[in-house]
N, C-alpha and C positions, 0 to 999 in steps of 0.2 A: 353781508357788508358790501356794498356798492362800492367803485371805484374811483367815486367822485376825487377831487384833485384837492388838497386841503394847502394853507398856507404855511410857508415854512416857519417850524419854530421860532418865537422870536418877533414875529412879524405881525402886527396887526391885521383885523382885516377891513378891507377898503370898505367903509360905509356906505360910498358911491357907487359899488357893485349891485343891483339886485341880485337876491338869491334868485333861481328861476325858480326852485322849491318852494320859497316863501316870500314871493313879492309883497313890498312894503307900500301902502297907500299912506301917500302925508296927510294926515291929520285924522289918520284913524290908530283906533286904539290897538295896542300889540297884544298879541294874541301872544296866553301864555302856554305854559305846557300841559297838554293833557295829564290824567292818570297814566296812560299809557307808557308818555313819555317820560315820566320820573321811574327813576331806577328802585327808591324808594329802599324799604332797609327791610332786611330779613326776617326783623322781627316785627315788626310794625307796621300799619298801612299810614301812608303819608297824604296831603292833600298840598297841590299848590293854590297860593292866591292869588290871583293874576295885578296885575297895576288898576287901579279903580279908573284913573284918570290920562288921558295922555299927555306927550311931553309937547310942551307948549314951545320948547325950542324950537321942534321939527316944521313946525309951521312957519315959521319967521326965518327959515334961515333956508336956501337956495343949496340944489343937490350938487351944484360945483364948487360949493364952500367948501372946505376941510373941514372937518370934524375934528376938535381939540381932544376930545377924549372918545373913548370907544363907545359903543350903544351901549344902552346899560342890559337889553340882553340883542339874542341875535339866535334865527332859527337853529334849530339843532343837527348836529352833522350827522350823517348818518352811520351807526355802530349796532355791536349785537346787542340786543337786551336781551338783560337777565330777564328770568323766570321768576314773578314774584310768589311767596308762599304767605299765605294769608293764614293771621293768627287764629281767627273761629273758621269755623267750616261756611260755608257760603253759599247758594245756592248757583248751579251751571256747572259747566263743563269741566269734568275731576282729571281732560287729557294731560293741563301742564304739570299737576304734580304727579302723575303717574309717570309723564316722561322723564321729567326731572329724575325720580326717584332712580329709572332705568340708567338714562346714564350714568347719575353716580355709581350705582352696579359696577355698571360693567368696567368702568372707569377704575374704582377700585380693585376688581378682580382681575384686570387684565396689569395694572401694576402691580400688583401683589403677585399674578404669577412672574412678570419681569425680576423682579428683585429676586424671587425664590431661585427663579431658573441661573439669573447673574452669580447668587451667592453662595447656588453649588459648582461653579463654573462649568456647566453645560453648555453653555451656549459658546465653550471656547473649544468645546472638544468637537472633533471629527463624526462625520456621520459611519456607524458603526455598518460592515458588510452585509447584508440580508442572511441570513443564515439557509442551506438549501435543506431538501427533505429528508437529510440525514445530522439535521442540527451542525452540520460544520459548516465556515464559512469558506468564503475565497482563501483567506489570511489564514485559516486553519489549515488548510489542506496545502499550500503551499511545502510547507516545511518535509510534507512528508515525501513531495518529491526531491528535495534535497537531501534528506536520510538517504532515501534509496542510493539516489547518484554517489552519495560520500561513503555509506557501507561498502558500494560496486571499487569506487576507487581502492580504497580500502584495503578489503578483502584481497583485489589484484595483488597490490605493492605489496603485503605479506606471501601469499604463497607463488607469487611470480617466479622467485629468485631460485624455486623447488622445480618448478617446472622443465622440462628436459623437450629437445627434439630428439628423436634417434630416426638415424639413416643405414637403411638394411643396405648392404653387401650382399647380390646373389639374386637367386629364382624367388624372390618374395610370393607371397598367396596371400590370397584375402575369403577370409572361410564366410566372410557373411555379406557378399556380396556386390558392395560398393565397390570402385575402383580406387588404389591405392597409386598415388605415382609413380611414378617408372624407376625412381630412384629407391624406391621402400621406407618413404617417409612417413615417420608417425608420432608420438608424444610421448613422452610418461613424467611419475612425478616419483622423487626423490624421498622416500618413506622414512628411509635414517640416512644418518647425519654418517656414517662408513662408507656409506654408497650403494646402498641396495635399491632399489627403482623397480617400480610396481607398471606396468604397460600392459597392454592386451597381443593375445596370444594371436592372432591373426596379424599383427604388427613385426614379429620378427620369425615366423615362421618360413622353413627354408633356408634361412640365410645363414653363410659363412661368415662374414666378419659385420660389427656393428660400431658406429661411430656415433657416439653420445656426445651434445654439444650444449652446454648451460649457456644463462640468461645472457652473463659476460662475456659470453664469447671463446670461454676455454673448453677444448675440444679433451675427450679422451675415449679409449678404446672398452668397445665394453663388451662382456659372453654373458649367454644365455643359462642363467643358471637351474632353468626348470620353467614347465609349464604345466597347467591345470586342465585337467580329463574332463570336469565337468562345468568349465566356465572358459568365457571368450578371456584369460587372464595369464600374465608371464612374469617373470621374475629376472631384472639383468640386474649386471653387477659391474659396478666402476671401483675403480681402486683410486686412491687418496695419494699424490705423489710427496716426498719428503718438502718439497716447498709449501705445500698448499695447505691452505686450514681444513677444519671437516667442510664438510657440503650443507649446505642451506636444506635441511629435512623442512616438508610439511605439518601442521598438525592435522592430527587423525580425529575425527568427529565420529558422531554416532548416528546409521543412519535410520535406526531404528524408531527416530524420534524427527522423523522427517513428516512434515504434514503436508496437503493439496494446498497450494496455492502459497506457497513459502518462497520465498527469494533464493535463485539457486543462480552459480555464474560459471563458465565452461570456460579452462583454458588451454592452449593447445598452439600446433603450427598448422591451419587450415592449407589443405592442399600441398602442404610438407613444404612452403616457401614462407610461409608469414607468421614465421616463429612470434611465441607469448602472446598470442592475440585472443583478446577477452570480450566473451560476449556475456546477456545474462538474459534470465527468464525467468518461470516458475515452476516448481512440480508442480505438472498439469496430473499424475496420478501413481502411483507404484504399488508393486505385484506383476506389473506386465510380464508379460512372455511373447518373446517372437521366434520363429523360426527362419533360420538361414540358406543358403542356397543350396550346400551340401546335406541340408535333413538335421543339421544340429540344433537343439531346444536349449534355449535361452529363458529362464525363469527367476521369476523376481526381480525386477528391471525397475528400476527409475525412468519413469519418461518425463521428457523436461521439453518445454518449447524454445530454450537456450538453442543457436546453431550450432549445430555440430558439423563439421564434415570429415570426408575420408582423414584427412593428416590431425585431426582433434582426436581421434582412435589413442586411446591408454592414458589421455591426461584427465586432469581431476577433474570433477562439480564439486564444486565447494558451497559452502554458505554463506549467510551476510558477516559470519564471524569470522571466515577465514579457515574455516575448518573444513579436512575434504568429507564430506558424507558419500560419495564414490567417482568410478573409473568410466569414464565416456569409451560407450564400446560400437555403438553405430549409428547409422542414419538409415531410415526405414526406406527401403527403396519406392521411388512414384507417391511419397509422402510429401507433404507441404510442410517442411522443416520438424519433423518430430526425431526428437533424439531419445537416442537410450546411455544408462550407465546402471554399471554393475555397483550396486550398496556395497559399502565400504566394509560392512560388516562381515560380506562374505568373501574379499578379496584380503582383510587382516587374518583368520587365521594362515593362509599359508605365505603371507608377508612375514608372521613370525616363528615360521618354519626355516624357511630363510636364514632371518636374521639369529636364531639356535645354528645355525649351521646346520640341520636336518632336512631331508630328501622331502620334495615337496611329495604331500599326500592328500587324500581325503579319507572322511568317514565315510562309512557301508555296513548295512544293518544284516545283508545275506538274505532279500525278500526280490519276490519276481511281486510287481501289484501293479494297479490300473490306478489313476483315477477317477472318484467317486464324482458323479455329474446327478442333474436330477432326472435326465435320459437314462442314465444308466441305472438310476436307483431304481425307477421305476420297472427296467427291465428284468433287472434282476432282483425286484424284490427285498431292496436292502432298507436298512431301517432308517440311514440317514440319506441326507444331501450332499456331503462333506465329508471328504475321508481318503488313505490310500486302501485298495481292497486288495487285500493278500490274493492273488489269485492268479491262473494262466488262461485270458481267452483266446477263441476263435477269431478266424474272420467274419464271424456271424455275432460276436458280442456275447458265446455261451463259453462255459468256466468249462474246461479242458481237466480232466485226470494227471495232467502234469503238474510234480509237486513245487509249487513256488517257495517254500521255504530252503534255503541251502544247507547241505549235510555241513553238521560240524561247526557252522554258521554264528554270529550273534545272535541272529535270532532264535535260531534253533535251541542254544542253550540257553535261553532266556523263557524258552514254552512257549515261544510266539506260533500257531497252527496257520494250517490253510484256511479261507475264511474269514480270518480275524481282521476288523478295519480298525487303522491305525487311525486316530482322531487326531490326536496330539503328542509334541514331543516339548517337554521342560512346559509346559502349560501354552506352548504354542499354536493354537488350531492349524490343522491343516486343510487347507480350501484351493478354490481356485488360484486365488490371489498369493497364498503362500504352499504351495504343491512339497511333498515331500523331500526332493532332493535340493531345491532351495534350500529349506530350512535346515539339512544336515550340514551345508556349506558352513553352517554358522558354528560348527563343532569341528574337534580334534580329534586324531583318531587315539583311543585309550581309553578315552573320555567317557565316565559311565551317569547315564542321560535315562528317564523316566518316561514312559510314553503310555498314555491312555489310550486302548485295544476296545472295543465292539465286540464282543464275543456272546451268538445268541439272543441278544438285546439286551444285554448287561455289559457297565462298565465296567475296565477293572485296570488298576496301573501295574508295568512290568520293568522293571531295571533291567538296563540294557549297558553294555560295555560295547564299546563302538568298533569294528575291524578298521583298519588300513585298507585302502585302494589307492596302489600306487597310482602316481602321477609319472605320465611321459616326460622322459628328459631330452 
């Protein structure tokens, strides 16, 4: 359609304009419309007839005259023409009904999907996140840093209020090496609700008098009521005054059911000044063992990438539920933040030794043995890769005529011989990762416990009653 200028509604048009389109000669005849130019009807081909004669006025009458009435016709303006479709088939060119046909198409199909799209209301909704290559989107994954952060709150505000500093009085020691403050500052958590308080054993070691201070701010004096032979772990005791209610206990969790890469959160007083302070991470792995400065072996360890430092020593790791799964016992020296804590599993039985009122103790089976490595299997020809080996070596690695079973012994009365490799205890393996005296941690002394023996290259199980191994008071 051209932009030609038309007259406004209403308005005649001046006769005395030539079109420049279609100049008018006076006294020649008007040219009517082509074929082309009739629009003609959908269904029918139409023919126009043109005027046979001209008008006899236009001659006689001068182009400055007005014109009483319109022309009777007047070249045609220019607009789009229709496509005509022709009722028989015709011979030439089949491009206008083949286009015609396209546009209706598309014209159809393209409003058809409009309406489809309108009247599921898609085209009111949001464009949806790209999903990444583990099928979650932005929006999915969001929330779950929000859990994390509300579990970490969370978990704090419940066993916060359990959480304890204590402040040694005296020649303080630190058995595993890190430096403790000068004052003997260090952490524990409130086990029961009487006052008994579960801390590590290099935390009040030495010291004459102990000053236990809760969340609130209430101070009391507290004694050492035992510590443990074969773990970095101590036992103190606060007493409950006639004004005050019980003490805000923790819950105890299990940490036997602790996985790699679980949400774990350490609370403590870092550097023995910045009481309750809460950090979190993951088990990066457990079974750890480290040794400490004085030659003591630390086995079965939680290690966690949570901070730890010296004044975090005796307070919890907890989980995303608020449950402690264990006792934050050190920070590996010339390490890039790896922490350790003692499983809770092996710090409750003599928590509830304790809390019986009974002298803290451990079990002992009455065995001298090594363990079983795949260096060692192979040196000495043993049948597994796993195991404790009953037996006394040299400093060459060979089995000595000394009898490692003890006269009188559990094991002794049990039939347990020299030679025999203990594989398992209560269906527990024993391996690198859980070494024998770890796993008797998890026993009482009395306590009569099953253990699968190597004897020969045959299995065989032996019931065993546990002795007592005092604990130092």
């Amino acid at each position: 359609m051209t932009d030609q200028p038309r007259p406004p509604y209403g308005e005649p048009a001046d006769p005395r304009r030539p079109d420049p389109q279609a100049p008018v000669v006076p006294g020649a005849p008007a040219a009517g419309p082509s074929r082309a130019d009739d629009p003609g009807s959908w269904d029918d081909t139409r023919t126009y007839e043109p005027v046979t004669a001209p008008r006899t006025d236009w001659s006689s009458r001068a182009w400055s005259e007005p014109s009483s009435s319109a022309p009777a016709w007047q070249p045609p303006i220019d607009r789009p023409q229709p496509v005509r479709v022709e009722r028989s088939p015709r011979r030439g060119s089949v491009a206008g009904p083949v286009l015609l046909a396209s546009i209706l198409s598309a014209t159809l199909a393209s409003g058809g999907t409009l309406a489809a799209l309108t009247a599921s209301g898609a085209l009111d909704r949001e464009t949806a996140p790209a999903p990444s290559a583990s099928g979650q989107t932005v929006a999915d994954r969001q929330p779950v840093a929000i859990e994390e952060s509300s579990a970490v709150i969370s978990a704090a505000e419940a066993v916060g209020p359990a959480v304890v500093r204590i402040e040694v009085q005296g020649a303080g020691g630190n058995v595993l090496g890190g430096e403790i403050p000068s004052r003997g500052v260090g952490s524990g958590v409130i086990y029961d609700a009487n006052g008994w308080i579960v801390t590590n054993r290099h935390v009040i070691e030495g010291s004459d008098e102990l000053s236990v201070e809760l969340k609130d701010g209430r101070q009391y004096p507290g004694r050492v009521y035992g510590v443990d032979t074969l773990t970095d772990l101590a036992i103190v005791k606060i007493d409950v005054r006639e004004e005050d209610d019980a003490f805000p206990a923790a819950e105890i969790g299990d940490s036997s059911e602790l996985k790699v890469g679980q949400l774990v959160i350490a609370i403590g007083s870092p550097l023995g000044t910045y009481s309750n302070s809460v950090t979190s991470g993951i088990v990066s792995a457990t079974g750890r063992s480290i040794t400490v400065e004085d030659g003591t072996r630390l086995d079965n360890l939680i290690q966690t990438d949570a901070a730890i430092n010296p004044g975090n020593s005796g307070g919890p790791l907890i989980d995303a539920a608020g449950n402690v799964i264990g006792i934050n016992t050190a920070v590996a020296t010339d390490s890039n933040g790896i922490g350790f804590a003692i499983p809770i599993n092996i710090a409750r039985p003599i928590a509830q030794q304790a809390v019986a009122g009974k002298k803290l103790a451990r079990p002992f089976i009455g065995i001298s043995y090594v363990d079983v490595n795949v260096q060692r299997a192979q040196k000495l020809d043993l049948p597994v890769k796993d195991g404790a080996f009953i037996a006394i070596l040299d400093n060459n690695e060979a089995v000595t005529d000394e009898d490692p079973v003890v006269d009188g012994g559990p094991a002794e009365q049990a039939g347990i011989e020299p030679r025999d490799i203990v594989v398992s205890i209560e269906g527990q393996p024993i391996d690198a990762e859980h070494p024998l005296n770890a796993v008797l941690t998890q026993f009482a002394p009395g306590q009569m416990v099953t253990l699968q023996i190597l004897r020969d290259g045959n299995r065989q199980n032996v019931q065993l009653t546990l002795g007592t191994r005092p604990a130092a008071e």
